[in-house]
N, C-alpha and C positions, 0 to 999 in steps of 0.2 A: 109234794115232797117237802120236807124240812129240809133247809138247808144253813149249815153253820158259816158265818160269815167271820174267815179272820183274818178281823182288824180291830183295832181299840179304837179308829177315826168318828168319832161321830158324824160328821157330816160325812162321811163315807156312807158310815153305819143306814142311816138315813136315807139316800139316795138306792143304795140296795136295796135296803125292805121297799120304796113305792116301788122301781121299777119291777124288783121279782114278784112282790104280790101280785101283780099284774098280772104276774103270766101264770100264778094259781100257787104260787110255790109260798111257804112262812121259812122266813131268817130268823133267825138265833143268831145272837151274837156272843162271842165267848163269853162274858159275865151272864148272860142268860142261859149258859152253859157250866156254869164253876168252873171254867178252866182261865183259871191264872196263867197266862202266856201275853207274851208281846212279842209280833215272830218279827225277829232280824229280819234288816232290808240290808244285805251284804253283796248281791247281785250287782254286777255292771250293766244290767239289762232290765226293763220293766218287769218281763217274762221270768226270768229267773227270781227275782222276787215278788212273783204271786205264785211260786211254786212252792212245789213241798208236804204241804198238809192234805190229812183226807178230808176236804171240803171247797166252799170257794174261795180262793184270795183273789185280791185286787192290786196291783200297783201300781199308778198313774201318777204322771206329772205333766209338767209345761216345757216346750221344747221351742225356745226361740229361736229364730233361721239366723237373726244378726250375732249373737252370741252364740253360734256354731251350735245350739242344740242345747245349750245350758237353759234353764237348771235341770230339764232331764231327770235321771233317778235320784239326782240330791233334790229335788223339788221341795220334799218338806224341811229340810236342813239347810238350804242354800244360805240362809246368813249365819249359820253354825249352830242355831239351838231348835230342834225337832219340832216340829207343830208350829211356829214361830210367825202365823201368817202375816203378822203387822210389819215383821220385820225381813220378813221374804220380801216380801209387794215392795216397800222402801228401798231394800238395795235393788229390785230389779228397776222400778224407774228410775232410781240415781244410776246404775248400769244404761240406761236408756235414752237418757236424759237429751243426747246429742244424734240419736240416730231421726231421721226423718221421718215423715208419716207414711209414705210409701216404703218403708224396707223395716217395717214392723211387726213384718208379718210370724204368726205362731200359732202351735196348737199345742193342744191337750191329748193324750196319749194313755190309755188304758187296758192294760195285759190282765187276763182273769185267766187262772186253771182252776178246776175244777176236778177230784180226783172221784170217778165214778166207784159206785160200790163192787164189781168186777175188776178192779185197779187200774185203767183204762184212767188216761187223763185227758181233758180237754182244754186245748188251749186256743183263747182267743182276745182279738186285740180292736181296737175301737179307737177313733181319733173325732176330735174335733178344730177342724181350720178357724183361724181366727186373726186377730192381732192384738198387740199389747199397748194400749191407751197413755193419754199422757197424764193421767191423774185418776183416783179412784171413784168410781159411781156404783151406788145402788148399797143395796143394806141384806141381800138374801144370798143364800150359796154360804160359802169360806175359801179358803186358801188363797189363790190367785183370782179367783170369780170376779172382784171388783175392778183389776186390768185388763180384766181380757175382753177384748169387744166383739162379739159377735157380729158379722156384718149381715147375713141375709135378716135377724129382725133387728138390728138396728143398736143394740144394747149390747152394754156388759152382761156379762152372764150374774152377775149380782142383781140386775136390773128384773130377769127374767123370774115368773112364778117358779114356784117347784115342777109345776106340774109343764111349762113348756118347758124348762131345764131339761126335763126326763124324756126328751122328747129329742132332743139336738146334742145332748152332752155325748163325751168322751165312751163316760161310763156306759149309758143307755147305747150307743150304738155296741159297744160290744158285748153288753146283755144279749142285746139283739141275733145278734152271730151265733152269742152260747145258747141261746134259746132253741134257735134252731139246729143247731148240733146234738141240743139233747133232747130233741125230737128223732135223729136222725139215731140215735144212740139206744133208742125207743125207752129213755128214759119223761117222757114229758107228751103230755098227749101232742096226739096231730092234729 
């Protein structure tokens, strides 16, 4: 199945196409489609902003337990200018700076709908537990990737290949979930 992916995120963009190729499916991504759009993230909820379109959205962020859940759906805008990862990562460790190693704890949060060609929409969500590092390591990923530490391998998610990324990320485990719903949907072999 083609499936149109929208977001304009590159490292989004990226992370979609390995994991759905995987499961047999090609992304398109709206400039691979002519469609000039950049859809509003107006939602106070993950969920509601990967809603909407007939296709898949995604919209994830970082959800710190010490900062009650911030930066949440402003994840990409948290230091006021959209895409801004230098300067997200910066104010969240100055944000950080005094909280302790044990109460650092956070995850990664990722809502996908999917509007089937019957108008049937699917909606699923995917996390990954983590915590938030006291300085940046590793050079692969974007966004928050270089704070965020993954404890069962041991590394930032910066640290990690693509290929174990897609394997333990936010995003991959709620592919996961959609995959199998759109098996269940009898959209996706069994």
């Amino acid at each position: 199945m083609i499936v149109c992916a929208a977001s304009n995120n590159a490292g989004k963009l990226k992370e979609l196409r390995r994991i759905l190729e995987q499961m047999g499916h090609e992304v398109k991504s709206l400039r691979d489609l002519c469609i000039d759009l950049d859809p509003e993230e107006t939602g106070t909820t993950f969920a509601e902003n990967a809603s909407g379109l007939p296709t898949v959205a995604d919209d994830s962020g970082l959800c710190v337990d010490a900062l009650h859940g911030a930066p949440g759906v402003y994840s990409a805008r948290y230091a006021g200018h959209h895409g801004d990862d230098a300067a997200n990562n910066a104010k969240l460790l100055h944000e950080m700076a005094d909280v302790p190693a044990g109460q650092r704890a956070a995850k990664f949060v990722s809502a996908i709908c999917f509007m089937l060609p019957d108008g049937r929409a699917l909606e699923v969500a995917g996390e990954c537990p983590g915590s938030i590092s006291f300085a940046e390591t590793g050079s692969n990923g974007f966004g928050y990737d270089p704070i965020f530490y993954y404890p069962p391998l041991g590394k930032s998610l910066a640290e990690l290949t693509p290929e174990e990324k897609n394997q333990v990320s936010h995003r991959a485990n709620a592919l996961q979930v959609f995959y199998q719903k759109l098996k269940e949907a009898g959209y996706a072999d069994k």
